[in-house]
N, C-alpha and C positions, 0 to 999 in steps of 0.2 A: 328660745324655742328652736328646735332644730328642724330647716330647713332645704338641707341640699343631700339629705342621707338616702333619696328616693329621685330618679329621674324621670318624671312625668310629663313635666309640662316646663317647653324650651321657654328662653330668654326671649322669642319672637312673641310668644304671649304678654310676657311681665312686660316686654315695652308697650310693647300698643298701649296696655294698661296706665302706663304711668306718664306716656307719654300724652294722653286724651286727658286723662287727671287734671296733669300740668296744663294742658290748654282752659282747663272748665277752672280751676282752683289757685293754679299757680302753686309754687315748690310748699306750702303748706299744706296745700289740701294732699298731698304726696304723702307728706311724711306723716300727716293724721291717718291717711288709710293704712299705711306700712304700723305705726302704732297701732291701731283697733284691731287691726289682722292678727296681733301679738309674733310680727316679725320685723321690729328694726332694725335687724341687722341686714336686712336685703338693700338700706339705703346704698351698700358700696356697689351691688351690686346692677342699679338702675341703670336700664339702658342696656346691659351684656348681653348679646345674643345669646352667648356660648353657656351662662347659667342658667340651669333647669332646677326647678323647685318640684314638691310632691302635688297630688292632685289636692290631697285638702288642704294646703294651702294656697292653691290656686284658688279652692273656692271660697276660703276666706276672705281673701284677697278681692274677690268678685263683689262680695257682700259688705264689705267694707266702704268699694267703693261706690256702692248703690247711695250707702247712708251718709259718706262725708257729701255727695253729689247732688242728696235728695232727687234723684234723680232715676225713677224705675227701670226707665228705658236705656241706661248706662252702659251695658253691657252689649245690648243690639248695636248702639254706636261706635263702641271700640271697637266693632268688628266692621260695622258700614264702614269706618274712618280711617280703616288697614292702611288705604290705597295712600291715603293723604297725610298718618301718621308715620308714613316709615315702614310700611310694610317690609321685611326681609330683601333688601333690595336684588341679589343676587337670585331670589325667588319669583321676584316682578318680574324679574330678564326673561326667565326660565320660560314662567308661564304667559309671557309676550310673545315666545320665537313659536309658541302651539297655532297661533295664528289666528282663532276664535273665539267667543265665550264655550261654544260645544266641546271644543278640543280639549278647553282648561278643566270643565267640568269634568271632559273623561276621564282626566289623568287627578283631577280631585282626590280622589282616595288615596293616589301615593303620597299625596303631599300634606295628607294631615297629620304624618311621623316628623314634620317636620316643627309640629305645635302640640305635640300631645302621644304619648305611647300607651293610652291608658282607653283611648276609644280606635273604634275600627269603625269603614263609611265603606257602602256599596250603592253604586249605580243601578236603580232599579228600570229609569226608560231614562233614554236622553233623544233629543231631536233638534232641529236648526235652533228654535226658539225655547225648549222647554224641555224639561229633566224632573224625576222623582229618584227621590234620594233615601235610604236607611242608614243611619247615624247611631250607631251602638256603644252604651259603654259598658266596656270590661265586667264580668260580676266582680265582687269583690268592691267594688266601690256603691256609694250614695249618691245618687243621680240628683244635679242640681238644675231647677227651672234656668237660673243665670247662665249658665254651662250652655244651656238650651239660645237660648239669647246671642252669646257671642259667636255661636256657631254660625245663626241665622245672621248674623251682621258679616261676619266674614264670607257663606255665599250669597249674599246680594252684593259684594264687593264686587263680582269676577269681573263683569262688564266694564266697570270702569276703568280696568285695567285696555281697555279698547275704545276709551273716551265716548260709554257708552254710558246711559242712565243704568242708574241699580236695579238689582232684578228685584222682584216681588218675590219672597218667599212665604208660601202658606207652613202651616204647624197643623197636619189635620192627627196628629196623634205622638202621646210624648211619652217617653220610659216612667217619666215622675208619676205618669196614671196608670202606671204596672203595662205598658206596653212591652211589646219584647225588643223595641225600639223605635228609635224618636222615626217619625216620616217627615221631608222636607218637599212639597212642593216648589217647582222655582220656573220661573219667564221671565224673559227680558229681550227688550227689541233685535229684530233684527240686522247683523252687524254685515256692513256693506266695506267689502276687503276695500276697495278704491275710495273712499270719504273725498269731499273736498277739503283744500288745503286751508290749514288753520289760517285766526288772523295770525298776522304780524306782531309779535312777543307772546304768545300764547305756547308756551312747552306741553309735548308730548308727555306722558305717563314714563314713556320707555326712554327718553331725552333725560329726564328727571332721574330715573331710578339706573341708569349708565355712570350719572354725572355721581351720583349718590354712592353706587358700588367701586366706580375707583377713587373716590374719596376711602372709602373701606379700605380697599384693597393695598394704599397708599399709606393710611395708619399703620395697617398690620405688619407692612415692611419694613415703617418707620417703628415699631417697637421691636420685634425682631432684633432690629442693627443695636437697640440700645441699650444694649448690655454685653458685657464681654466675659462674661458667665457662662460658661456650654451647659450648666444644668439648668440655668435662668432659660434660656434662649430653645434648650427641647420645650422646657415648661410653656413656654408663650408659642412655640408652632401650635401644640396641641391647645390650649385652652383660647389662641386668635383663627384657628379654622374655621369655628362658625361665623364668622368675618366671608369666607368665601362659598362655605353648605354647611345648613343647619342639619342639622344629624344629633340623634339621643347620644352618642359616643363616638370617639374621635382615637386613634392610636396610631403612636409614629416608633417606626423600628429603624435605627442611626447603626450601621455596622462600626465595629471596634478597629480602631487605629493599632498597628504594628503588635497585631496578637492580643489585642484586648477582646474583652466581651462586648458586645454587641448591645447598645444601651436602647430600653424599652420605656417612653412616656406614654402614659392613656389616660384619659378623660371620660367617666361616664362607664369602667367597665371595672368589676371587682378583679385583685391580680391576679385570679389562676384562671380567671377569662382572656385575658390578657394577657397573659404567658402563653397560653396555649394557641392562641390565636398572631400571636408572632412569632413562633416555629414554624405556624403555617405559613407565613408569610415569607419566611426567611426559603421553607421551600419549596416556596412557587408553588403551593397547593392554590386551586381557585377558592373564594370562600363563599360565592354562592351570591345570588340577588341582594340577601340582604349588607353586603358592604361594598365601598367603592376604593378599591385600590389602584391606588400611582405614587410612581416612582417619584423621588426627593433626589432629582437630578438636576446638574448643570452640565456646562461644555468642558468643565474642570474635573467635574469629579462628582461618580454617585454615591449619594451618602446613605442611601435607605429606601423606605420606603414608607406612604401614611397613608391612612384606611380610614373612611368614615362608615362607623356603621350602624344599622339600623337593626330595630328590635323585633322580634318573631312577628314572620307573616308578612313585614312590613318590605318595600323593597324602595329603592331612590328611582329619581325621577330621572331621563334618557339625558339631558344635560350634565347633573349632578357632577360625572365626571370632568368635562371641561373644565369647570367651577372650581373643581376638585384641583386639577392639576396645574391652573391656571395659580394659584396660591401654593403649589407644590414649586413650581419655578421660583417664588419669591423666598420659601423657604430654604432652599438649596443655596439661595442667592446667601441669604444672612449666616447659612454652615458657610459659605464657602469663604466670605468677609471673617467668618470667626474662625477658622480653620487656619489661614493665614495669621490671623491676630496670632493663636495658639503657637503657631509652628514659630515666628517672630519672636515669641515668648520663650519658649522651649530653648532655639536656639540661645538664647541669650541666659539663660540659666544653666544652659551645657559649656558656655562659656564661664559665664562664673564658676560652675562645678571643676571644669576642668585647673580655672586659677587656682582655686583654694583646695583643688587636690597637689597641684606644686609645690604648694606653699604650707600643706598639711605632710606630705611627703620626705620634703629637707626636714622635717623635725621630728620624722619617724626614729626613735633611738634603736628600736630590735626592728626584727621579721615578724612578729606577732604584732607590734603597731604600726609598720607599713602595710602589714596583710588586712590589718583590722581598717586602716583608712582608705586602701583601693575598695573593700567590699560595700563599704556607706558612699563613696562616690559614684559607683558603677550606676544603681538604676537612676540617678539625675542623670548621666551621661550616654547611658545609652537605650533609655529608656525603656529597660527591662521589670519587673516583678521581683525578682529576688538573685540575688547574688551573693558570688561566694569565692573563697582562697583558697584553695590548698594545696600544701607545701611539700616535694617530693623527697623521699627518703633512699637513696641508690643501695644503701646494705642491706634492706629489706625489700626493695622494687616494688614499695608503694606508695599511694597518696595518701596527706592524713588534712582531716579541712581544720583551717587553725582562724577560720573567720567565714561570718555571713553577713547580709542585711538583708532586711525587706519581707522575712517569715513569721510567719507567727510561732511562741513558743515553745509549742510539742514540733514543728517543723525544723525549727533549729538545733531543736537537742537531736533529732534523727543527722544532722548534718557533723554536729560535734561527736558526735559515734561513727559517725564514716571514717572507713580506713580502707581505701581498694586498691586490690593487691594486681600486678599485671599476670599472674597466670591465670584468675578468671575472671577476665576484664580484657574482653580482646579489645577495645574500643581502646583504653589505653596503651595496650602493645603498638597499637598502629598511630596514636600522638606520640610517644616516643620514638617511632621510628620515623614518621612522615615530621614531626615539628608542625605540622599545620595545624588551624582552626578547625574544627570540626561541630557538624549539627546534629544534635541528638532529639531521637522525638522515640514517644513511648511508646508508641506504637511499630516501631524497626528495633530499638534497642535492645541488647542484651538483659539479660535475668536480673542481673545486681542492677546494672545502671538503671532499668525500668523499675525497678523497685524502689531505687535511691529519687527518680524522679518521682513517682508516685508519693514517697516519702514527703514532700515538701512540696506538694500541689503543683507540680510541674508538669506542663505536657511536652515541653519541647526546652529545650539548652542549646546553646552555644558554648563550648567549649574552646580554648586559646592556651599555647603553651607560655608561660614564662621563660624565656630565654635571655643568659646571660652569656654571651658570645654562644658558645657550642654547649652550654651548662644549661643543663633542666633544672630549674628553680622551683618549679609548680606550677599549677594551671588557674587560669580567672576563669569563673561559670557565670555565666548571666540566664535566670530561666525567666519561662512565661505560664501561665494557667492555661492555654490554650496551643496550639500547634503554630507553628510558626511558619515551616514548610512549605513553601512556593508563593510566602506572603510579601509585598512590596517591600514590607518593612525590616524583613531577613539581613538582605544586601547593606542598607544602611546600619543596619546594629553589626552586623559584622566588621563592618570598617571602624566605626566607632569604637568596638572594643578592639580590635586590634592596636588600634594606637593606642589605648591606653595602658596596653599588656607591656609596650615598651617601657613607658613610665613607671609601669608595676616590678618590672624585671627588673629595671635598674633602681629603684630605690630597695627592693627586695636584696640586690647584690652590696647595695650600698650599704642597709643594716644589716647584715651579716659581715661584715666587712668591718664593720665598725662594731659588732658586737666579738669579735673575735679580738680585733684591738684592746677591747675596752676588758676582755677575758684575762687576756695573755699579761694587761700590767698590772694584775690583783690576783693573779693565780700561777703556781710555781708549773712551767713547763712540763717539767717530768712527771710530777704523782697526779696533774689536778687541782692538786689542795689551795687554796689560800696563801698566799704568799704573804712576807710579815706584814706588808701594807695592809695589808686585808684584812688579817688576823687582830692588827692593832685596832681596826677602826673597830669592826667584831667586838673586841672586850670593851673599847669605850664605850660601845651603844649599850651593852649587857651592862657594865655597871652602872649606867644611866640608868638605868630602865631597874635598877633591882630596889626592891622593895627593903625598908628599915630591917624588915625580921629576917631576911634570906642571905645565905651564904654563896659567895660567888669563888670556885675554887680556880686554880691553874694550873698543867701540869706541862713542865717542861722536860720532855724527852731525849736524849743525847745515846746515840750509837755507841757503843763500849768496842775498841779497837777497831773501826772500820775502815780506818785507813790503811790496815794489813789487807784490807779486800781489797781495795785497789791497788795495792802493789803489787799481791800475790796474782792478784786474779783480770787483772786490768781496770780499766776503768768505766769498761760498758757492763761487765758482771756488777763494778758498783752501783751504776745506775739501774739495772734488773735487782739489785737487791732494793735498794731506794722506794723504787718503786712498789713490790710487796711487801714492803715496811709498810707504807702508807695503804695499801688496800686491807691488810690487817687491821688495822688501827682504824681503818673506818667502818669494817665489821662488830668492832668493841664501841666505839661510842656511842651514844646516847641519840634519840631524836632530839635535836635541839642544842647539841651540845657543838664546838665551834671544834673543827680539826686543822691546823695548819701546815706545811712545813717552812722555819724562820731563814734556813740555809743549813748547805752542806746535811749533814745528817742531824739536824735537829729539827724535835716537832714538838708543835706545841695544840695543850688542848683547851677549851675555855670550858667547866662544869657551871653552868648560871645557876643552878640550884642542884647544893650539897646539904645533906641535915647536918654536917658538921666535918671534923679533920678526918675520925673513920673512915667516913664514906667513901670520901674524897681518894684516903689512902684502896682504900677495898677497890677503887677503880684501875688505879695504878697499879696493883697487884695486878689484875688481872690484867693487864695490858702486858705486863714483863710474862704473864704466863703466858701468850700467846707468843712472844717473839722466841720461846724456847725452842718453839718445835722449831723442826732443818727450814732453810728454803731451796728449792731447786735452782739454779743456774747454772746454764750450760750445762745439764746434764750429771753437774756434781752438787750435793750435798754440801748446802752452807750454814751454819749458825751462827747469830751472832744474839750479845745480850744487851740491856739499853739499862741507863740510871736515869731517875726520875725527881726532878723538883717540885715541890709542891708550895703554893704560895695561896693565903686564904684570905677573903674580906667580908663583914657582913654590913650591910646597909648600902645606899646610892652614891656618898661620896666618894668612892675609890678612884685612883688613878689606874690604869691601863700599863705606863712605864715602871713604874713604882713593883707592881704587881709582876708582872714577867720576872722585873731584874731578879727580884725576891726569886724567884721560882729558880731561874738560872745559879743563882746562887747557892740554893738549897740542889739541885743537880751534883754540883761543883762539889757537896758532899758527901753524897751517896759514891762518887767515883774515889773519892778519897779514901773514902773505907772498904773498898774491896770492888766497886764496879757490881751490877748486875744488883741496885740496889733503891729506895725509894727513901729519899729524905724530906721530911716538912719544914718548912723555914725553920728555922732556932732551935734543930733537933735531929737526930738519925732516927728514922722509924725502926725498928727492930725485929716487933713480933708479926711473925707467919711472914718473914721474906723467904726467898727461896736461896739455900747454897750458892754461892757465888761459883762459878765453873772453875774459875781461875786455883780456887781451895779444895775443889775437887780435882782438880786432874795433878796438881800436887801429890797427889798422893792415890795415885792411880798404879805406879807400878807398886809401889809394898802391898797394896791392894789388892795385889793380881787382879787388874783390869782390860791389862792392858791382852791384843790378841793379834796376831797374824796372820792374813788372808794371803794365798797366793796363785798367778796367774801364773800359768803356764808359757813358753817359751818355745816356739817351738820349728825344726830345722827342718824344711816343705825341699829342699837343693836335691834330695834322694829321689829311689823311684816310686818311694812307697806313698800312695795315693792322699795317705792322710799325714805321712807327715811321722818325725820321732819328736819327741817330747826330753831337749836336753838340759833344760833348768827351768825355774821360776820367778817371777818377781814378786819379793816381800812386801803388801802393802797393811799398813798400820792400822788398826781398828781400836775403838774404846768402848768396851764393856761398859755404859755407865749403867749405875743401876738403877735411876730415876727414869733416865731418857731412850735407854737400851742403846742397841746397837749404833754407835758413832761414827761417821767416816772419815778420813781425815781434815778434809775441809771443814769440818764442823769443829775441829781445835786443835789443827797444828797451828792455823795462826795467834790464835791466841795462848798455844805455847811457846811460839817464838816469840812475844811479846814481854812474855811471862819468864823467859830464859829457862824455861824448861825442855825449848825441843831437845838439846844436847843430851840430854836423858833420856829423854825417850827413843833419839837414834841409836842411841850403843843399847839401850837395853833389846832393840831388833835386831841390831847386829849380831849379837850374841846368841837371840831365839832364834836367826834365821839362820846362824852356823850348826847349830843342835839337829834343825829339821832337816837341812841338809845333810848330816851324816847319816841319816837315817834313809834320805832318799836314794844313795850311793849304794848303802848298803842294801838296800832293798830293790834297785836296776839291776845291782851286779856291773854297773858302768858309770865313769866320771860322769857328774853334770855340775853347773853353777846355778848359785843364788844372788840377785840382786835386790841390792841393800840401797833406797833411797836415803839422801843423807844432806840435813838442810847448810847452809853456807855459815851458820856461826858454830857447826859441830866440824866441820871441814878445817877450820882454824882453832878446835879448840886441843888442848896439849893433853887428852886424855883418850882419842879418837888412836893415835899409834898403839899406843901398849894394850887398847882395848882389841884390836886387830890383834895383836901378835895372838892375845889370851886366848881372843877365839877360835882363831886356828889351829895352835896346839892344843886346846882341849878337847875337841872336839875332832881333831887328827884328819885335819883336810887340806890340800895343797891352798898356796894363796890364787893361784888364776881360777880355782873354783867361786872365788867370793869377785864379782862385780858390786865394785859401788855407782851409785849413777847422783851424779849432778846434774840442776838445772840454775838456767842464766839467773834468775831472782832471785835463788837463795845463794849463790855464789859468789857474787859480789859484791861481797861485802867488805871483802879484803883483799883483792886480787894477788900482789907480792904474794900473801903468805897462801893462799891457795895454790896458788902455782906451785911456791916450794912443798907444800901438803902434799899432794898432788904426787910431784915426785917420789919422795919418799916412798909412797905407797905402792906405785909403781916398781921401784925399786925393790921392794918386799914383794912382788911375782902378782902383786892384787891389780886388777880389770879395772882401768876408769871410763864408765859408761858416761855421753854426755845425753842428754834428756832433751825430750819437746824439742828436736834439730827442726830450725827452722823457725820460729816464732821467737820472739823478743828480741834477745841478745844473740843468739844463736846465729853465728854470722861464719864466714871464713876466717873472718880475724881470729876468732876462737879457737878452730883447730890449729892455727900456728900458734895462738898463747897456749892453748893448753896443751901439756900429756895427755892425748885421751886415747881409746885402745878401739871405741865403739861408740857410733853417733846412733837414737834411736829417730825414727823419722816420724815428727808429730802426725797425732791422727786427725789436723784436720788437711792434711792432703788425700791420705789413705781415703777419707771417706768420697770423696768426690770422682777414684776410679769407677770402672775405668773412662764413660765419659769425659770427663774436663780433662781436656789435652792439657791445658797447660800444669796442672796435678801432676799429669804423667811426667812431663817433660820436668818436671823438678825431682821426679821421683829419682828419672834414668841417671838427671844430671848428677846427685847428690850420690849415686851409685855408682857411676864413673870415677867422681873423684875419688871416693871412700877407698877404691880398689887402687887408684895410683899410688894414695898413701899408706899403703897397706893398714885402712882401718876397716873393722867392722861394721857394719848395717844391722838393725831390726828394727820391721817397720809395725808401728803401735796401730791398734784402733782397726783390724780387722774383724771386720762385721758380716761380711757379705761373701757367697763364692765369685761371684765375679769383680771383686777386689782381689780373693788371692789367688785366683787367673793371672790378671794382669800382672803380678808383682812376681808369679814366678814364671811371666813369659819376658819380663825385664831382667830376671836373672838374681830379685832377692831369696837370698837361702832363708834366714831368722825372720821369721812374724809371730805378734801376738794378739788378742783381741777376743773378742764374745763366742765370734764363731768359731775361734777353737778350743775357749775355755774361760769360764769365770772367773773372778776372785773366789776363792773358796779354801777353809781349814786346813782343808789337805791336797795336796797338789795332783793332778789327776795326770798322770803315769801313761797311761795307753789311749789313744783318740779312734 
């Protein structure tokens, strides 16, 4: 049966009760009344001041124990027997220090809230000897004659609290006879302040019940200390106060440690009474008569504050408080013993937190699990709510959070969505600039960061930079649910995370450091990609992993003459092309599929699931389509084309070595049969490849494909503002009809490979002698045309007669035809160049030398060679007129040209104040964008 869901009737009742029991019965006749009442479960609680039962089972309880006792008058004696059973001893004091039986009776009425909240007593006469009383109970209840009894036993007690006889109370009228309440008449002798002095071992009332209440007061301190539970330990302030005043309800408010909340125990009050009533407390509202508030203080430290209070109407007695605070010292005493315990505790768990964050840190492999193991050690160490990493990003100048602990999780997904950027985030502009800790609370913060704190139940942060030497790493957050702001506990968590933000920064620097290591020896520097280490382990694990029915394909890619790129073009253009090889190629493959590059210009690709050799091949197809189109480098138009191996496996047992070599192998055959081609192991693939370039530009002049673009030439030494226009330079184009318009780079190398450039140079030679007479004829004045011409056609024995032919057929002196050479393609045979060279000189023909300045292009040169005219590369032109030292090669190279009586034009004029500068150093010939394209037909007038 339930009996504690109603606070009526205090623990000072149930004892007297069971205490008078036990005297008459002994511990059976106890637990026979507790049985017949149909409450045995009150056995634990015999004896508890501090438990309050309902009023009908009080008067169960009355009537039970009338019939275990047989005894009618049962009820008048546990109350005559208060004095000598244990009355409330802290109660005895009380009404001892009133001084009278008059005095106690007046104050009677406050003091029956401390046995019952269910009746109300007024004082109707009182006088030295004698009082009439109304004794009312509640509607709403059943008036019991026993009720009536125990009352009349408790005041015939008063007296004896003054070592006087019991008063006589009369009953001349009782609620049970439909009164409107009980009347108590009451006398008793009168009490003489000075008595004489007892005998000798004869104890006072107030001797007795002193010695009795620090016996209380001495338990309740000793339970208090014995527990090292702070939840145990509020639980027993509140439920051992009526230990020091009996009160229908009891509530203690413990303020919150280092930004916590503020913890609320109560006894005897539903929780939104109780809630509400320690807000009042917390500020400083008074709560009125009916409770008695004091402070939960020591000379250490105030921890709260505890409230006993009383029920409507009801108000405590002028002591109470003493009583009150008197058990308020003892309580502060056992927070401040556990407070200690705790902080002991704490410490030495911040200790361990901080080892086994060392010792979890060395074993951090990235920056995601160093950041992931500072955010789980943070609130053990510095005693925060929730914490957090994130990691700064300099090319975008934001934080992004890459770790939390301690939120619940909709709080954490708001944190894994954070990205705050520093233009609107001044709170970060100013930790980037200052590098210090900084305190955030949501109440001063900015828009976003009040948002982000709101986000994840924060009212106040700490913020700490990660630094590694002068390097912003990112930042450690430690938040609170509450404000942190001018709190004791601020200054210590800020030290605390500051040291740990060392620790964080340098293992943060350490796994980046080692994730960079651990990058750079499984990934090829240049593109990214996987490196063959990598790529090998990659196909072992795929064809581990592959299923009986699936096909695992391989395709082994090889650059088709790309070592002419690097001769022709150096060898950082190779690495620029290298490199958009491989961004290509990772545009084409697959999710899932493995890209590597093995070395030099081979890649390779792992297909983990092909429906067969088609497919496989339909991939590789499209991979050679894409390497068709140009790639840009430095400004010029490159192409190059790739062959392809293919090697194929179905089922889990496949090797990884076995499989490559295959593939490479199958490469080795596609190049054999024409390059720009895709072979499957044990086979050339055939249908739907595309033309090989190689068999296309074969057959590009009978074709007429071939086309001539020319740049103008032009003599700026006059006074004419823009210059005369006295020749052009021939540069080679290729009509394809797949690819359209070609530039050279796109396949002279791979005609010089091909031993086709020699054709193609005389057949320019010959179109640019044609346009040339045309343009003479059409000035009305000499001009030349130059003829680039590569270094195996400069030595070849068909290059003289083809000059002669096109001179005379075309009916133009030879100093009108400039040929120009460069260092790459001319040395290939230097003796017979040199004597080439001659010869053609000797026929009246202009030998230009090319790109002066860059490679070979040295002094040496103009003493070995004949040459007539040095052009000056454009990448000096470009950096006039700024970069002095540009200039100072320009003047030099213009100096010398004039002692040796050679020519100058300087290439790569783009700008007017490049051809400033060149014609305030005194060069006559420039050519370039700004004063003319490449274009069909040569533009004559600027």
């Amino acid at each position: 049966m339930e009996t504690t869901g109603e606070r009526e009737t205090s623990g000072g009742t149930t004892t007297l009760l069971f205490r008078h029991v036990r005297a008459q019965g002994g511990d059976a006749a106890v637990q026979e009344v507790l049985e017949r009442a149909g409450v045995p479960e009150l056995a634990a609680h015999v004896g508890d001041m501090g438990h309050w039962i309902s009023y009908e089972t009080r008067i169960r309880l009355f009537h039970a124990a009338v019939d275990v006792l047989g005894d009618p008058r049962t009820m008048f004696d546990v109350g005559a027997t208060a004095i000598a059973n244990g009355l409330d001893h802290a109660l005895v004091l009380l009404l001892r220090t009133l001084g009278s039986p008059r005095e106690v009776y007046r104050q009677l009425p406050r003091a029956v809230s401390k046995f019952t909240s269910t009746s109300t007593m007024r004082i109707v006469r009182l006088d030295a000897t004698s009082a009439t009383v109304h004794y009312r109970l509640h509607d709403g209840y059943a008036h019991s004659r026993l009720d009536c009894d125990y009352a009349r036993g408790l005041i015939s007690s008063v007296p004896r609290l003054f070592d006087l006889p019991a008063a006589a109370v009369g009953h001349p009228a009782c609620q049970s006879d439909g009164h409107p309440h009980c009347v108590y008449t009451i006398r008793w002798p009168r009490y003489r302040r000075f008595a004489p002095l007892r005998r000798r071992g004869q104890e006072s009332v107030e001797l007795g019940a002193l010695r009795a209440q620090l016996e209380d007061l001495q338990l309740a301190a000793s339970d208090l200390v014995s527990s090292d539970d702070v939840g145990a330990v509020l639980e027993r302030i509140t439920d051992r106060a009526a230990s020091a005043l009996l009160a229908p309800a009891y509530l203690l408010v413990v303020e919150g440690r280092d930004g916590d909340e503020p913890v609320v125990r109560s006894s005897g009050l539903d929780p939104d009474e109780a809630r509400d009533l320690a807000e009042a407390m917390r500020r400083g509202d008074d709560l009125g008569a009916r409770a008695v508030v004091v402070d939960v203080a020591s000379t250490r430290h105030a921890h709260g504050k505890l409230a006993a209070v009383f029920g409507p109407g009801q108000r405590a007695l002028d002591q109470d408080r003493h009583l009150l605070e008197a058990y308020a010292r003892h309580a502060a005493a056992a927070l401040d013993l556990l407070t200690a315990l705790e902080d002991s505790r704490r410490e030495a768990r911040r200790a361990t937190a901080l080892l086994a964050l060392a010792h979890a840190l060395a074993g951090a492999r990235d920056t995601l699990a160093a950041a992931t193991v500072v955010a789980q050690a943070m609130p053990g160490i510095v005693g925060c709510r929730g914490a957090g990493v994130m990691l700064w990003d300099a090319a975008t100048g934001s934080l992004r959070s890459v770790a939390s602990h301690g939120h619940e999780p909709h709080e954490s997904q708001v944190l894994a969505n954070a990205t705050i950027h520093m233009d609107n985030v001044p709170e970060l502009a100013g930790l980037i600039t200052r590098r210090e800790p900084m305190v955030l609370d949501v109440a001063t913060a900015s828009p976003v960061v009040a948002g982000l704190l709101r986000g994840v139940g924060a009212r106040s942060a700490i913020v700490v930079p990660l630094l590694a030497g002068d390097s912003l790493m990112g930042i450690a957050t430690a938040s609170w649910p509450r404000s942190m702001v001018g709190t004791p506990g601020l200054a210590e968590a800020l030290t605390r995370l500051e040291g740990l933000s060392d620790q964080a920064a340098t293992a943060l620097e350490n796994a980046r450091l080692l994730a960079t290591v651990h990058h750079q020896s499984q990934h090829d520097a240049l593109t990214g990609l996987p490196n063959r280490v990598l790529f090998a382990r990659a196909l072992d694990d795929c064809l581990r992993a592959t299923p009986e029915d699936r096909t695992v394909a391989v395709l082994f890619c090889d650059l088709d003459r790309f070592k002419y790129v690097n001769d022709g073009f150096g060898h950082a253009a190779g690495d620029e092309l290298l490199r958009q090889v491989g961004a290509r190629l990772r545009e084409r493959v697959r999710d899932g599929d493995v890209l590597g590059r093995l070395s030099g210009d081979e890649f390779a690709v792992v297909l983990p699931s092909v429906s067969g050799e088609d497919h496989a091949v339909g991939i590789a197809l499209d991979i050679i389509e894409s390497l068709d189109k140009p790639f840009r480098i430095d400004g010029r138009e490159l192409r190059i084309t790739a062959s392809i191996g293919i090697s194929l496996h179905t089922g889990p047992d496949g090797r990884g070595d076995k499989l490559l070599a295959s593939a490479d192998s199958a490469m080795y055959q596609a190049k054999q049969r024409g390059r720009n081609q895709v072979a499957v192991a044990g086979g050339l693939v055939k249908r739907g490849v595309v033309p090989s370039l190689e068999a296309e530009l074969s057959s590009a002049i009978t074709n007429d494909q071939l086309r001539l673009f020319f740049q103008p030439v032009v003599d700026v030494s006059g006074p004419s503002e823009a210059g005369d226009v006295v020749g052009g330079e021939a540069l080679l184009r290729w009509a394809h009809p797949r690819l359209g318009l070609l530039a050279p780079g796109a396949f002279l190398p791979l005609a010089e490979e091909a031993g086709l450039v020699t054709d193609l140079d005389l057949w320019a030679l010959g179109a640019a002698c044609r346009t040339l007479a045309g343009w003479c004829e059409e000035s009305g004045r000499p001009m030349h045309v130059a003829v680039n011409l590569a270094g195996a056609t400069l030595v070849d024995p068909r290059l003289l007669p083809a000059v002669r032919s096109a001179l005379t057929a075309n009916e133009i002196t030879p100093d009108q035809l400039h040929l120009e050479i460069v260092e790459s393609r001319s040395l290939v045979d230097i003796p017979g160049a040199v004597e080439r060279l001659g010869e053609l000189r000797q026929m009246g023909v202009k030998i230009s030398l090319d790109d002066f300045g860059t490679g070979y292009s040295t002094l040496a040169w103009i003493q070995a060679l004949p040459v007539d005219q040095i052009k000056i590369d454009r990448t000096f032109i470009m950096a006039l007129p700024d970069d002095d030292a540009s200039l100072a090669v320009v003047r030099a190279v213009l100096s010398l040209a004039s002692d040796l009586g050679i020519g100058v034009v300087a290439e790569g004029v783009e700008e007017i104040e490049q051809l400033a500068a060149l014609r305030e150093v005194g060069c006559g010939l420039v050519q370039g964008y700004l004063l003319g394209r490449p274009q069909p037909e040569l533009e004559m007038g600027l």
